[in-house]
C-alpha positions in Angstrom: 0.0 0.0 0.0 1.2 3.3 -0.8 1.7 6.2 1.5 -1.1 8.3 -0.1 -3.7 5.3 0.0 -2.7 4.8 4.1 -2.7 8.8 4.6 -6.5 8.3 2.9 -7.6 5.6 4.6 -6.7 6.7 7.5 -8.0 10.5 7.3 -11.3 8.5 6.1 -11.8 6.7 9.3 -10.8 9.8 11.3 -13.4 11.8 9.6 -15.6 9.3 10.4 -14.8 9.1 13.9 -15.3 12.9 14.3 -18.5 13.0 12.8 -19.6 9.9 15.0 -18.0 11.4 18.7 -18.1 15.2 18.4 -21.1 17.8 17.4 -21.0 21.5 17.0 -18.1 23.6 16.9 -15.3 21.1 18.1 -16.5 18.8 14.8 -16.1 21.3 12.3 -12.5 22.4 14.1 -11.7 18.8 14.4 -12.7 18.4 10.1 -10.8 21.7 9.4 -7.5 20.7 11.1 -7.9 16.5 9.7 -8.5 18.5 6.1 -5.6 21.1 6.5 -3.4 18.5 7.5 -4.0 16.2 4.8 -4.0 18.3 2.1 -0.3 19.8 3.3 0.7 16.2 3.6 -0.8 15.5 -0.3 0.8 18.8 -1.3 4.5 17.6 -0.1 4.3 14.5 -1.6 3.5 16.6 -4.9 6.4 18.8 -4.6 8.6 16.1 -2.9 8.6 13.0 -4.9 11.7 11.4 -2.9 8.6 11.0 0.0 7.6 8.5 -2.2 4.0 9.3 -1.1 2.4 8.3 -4.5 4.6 5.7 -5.7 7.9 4.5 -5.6 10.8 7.0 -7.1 14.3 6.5 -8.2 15.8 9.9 -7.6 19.6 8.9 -7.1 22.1 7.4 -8.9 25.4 5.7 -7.5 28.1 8.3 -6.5 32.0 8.3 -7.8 32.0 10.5 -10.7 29.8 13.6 -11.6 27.1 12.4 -14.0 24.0 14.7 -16.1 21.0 13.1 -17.4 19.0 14.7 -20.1 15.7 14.3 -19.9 13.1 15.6 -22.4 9.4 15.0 -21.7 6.1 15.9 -23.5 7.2 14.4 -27.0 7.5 13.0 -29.3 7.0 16.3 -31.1 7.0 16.2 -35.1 8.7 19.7 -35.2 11.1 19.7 -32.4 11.9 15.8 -31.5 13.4 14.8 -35.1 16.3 18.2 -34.6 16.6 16.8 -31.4 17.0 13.7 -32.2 19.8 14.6 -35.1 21.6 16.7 -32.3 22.1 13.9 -29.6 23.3 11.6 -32.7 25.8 14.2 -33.7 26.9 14.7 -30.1 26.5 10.9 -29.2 25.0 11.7 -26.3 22.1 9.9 -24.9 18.9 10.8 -23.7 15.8 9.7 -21.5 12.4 10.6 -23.3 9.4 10.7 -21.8 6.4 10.2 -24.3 2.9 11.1 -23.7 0.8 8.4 -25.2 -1.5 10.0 -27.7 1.3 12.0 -29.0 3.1 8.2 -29.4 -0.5 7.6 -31.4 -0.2 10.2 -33.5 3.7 9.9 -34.3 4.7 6.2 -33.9 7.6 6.6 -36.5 9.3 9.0 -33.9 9.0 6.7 -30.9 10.5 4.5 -32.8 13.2 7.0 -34.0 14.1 7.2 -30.1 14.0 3.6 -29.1 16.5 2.6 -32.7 18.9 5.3 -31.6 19.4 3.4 -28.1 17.6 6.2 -26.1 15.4 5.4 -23.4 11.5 6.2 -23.8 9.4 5.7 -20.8 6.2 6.5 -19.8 4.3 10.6 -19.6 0.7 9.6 -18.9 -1.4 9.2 -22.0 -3.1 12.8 -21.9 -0.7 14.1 -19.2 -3.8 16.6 -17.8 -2.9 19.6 -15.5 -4.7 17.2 -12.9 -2.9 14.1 -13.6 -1.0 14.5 -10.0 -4.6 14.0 -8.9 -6.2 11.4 -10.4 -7.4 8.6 -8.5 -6.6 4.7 -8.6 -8.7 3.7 -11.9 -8.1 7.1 -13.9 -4.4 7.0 -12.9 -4.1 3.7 -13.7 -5.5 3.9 -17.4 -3.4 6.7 -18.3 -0.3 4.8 -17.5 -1.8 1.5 -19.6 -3.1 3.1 -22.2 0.9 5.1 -22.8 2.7 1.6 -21.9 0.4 -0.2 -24.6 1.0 3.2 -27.4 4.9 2.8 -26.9 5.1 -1.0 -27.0 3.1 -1.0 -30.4 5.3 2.1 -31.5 8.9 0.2 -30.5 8.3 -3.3 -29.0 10.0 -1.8 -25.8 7.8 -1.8 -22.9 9.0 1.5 -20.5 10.0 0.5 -17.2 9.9 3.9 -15.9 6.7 6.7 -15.4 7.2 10.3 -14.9 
């Protein structure tokens, strides 16, 4: 179980529990303080994501030696992915991509492009909504599918990773 679905269950039982034991004023101070703290503790694990409140992250990499990983997101763009693209081949430099799924849809030739040219592609969301930080279970989950299933018809890689 994740931290956010423990932090929900168990502000769902304590709202429970104040609307069963206390009346009046004390149960709408009691609600108002349960709220305030849950939404700051939903808002850090938002802004934080080495709480590993929604899921688990991978936010380090072994130290030794300095070390930059480029990361591009929102693509695969028809304009601005294949110059890109062209750049990190010139360079030989490699790069992490993460795709959005109906974008993948509409430009399968490009996620391919990535994957053939040894990059890594992984997982946007498939609509990646301003909301997508929060969606529930079901919703959440689709999103993921649906991009996994776009970018394994695209490449035949399946993403390991989800930003």
């Amino acid at each position: 179980m994740t931290r956010f679905a423990g932090t929900s269950l168990l502000a769902l039982a304590a709202f429970f529990a104040i609307g069963w034991f206390l009346r009046g004023w004390e149960r709408w101070a009691a609600f108002s303080a349960l709220w305030v703290i849950y939404l700051t503790l939903f808002g850090l694990g938002v802004a934080f994501i080495r709480m590993n409140f929604f899921c688990p992250a991978i936010c380090r990499a072994k130290a030794g030696q300095p070390r930059v990983a480029l990361t591009f997101d929102d693509g695969p763009d028809a304009s601005a992915t294949p110059v890109l693209l062209d750049l990190l081949r010139r360079e030989n430099i490699p790069a992490s991509f993460f795709c959005i799924g109906r974008k993948v849809d509409a430009h399968p030739q490009l996620a391919a492009r990535i994957v053939r040219e040894r990059h890594l592609i992984a997982n946007h969301t498939y609509r990646h909504l301003p909301r997508t930080a929060m969606m529930l279970g079901g919703e959440l989950s689709r999103e993921i599918s649906q991009t996994q299933s776009a970018i394994e018809r695209a490449t035949g890689a399946r993403p390991r990773f989800m930003r």
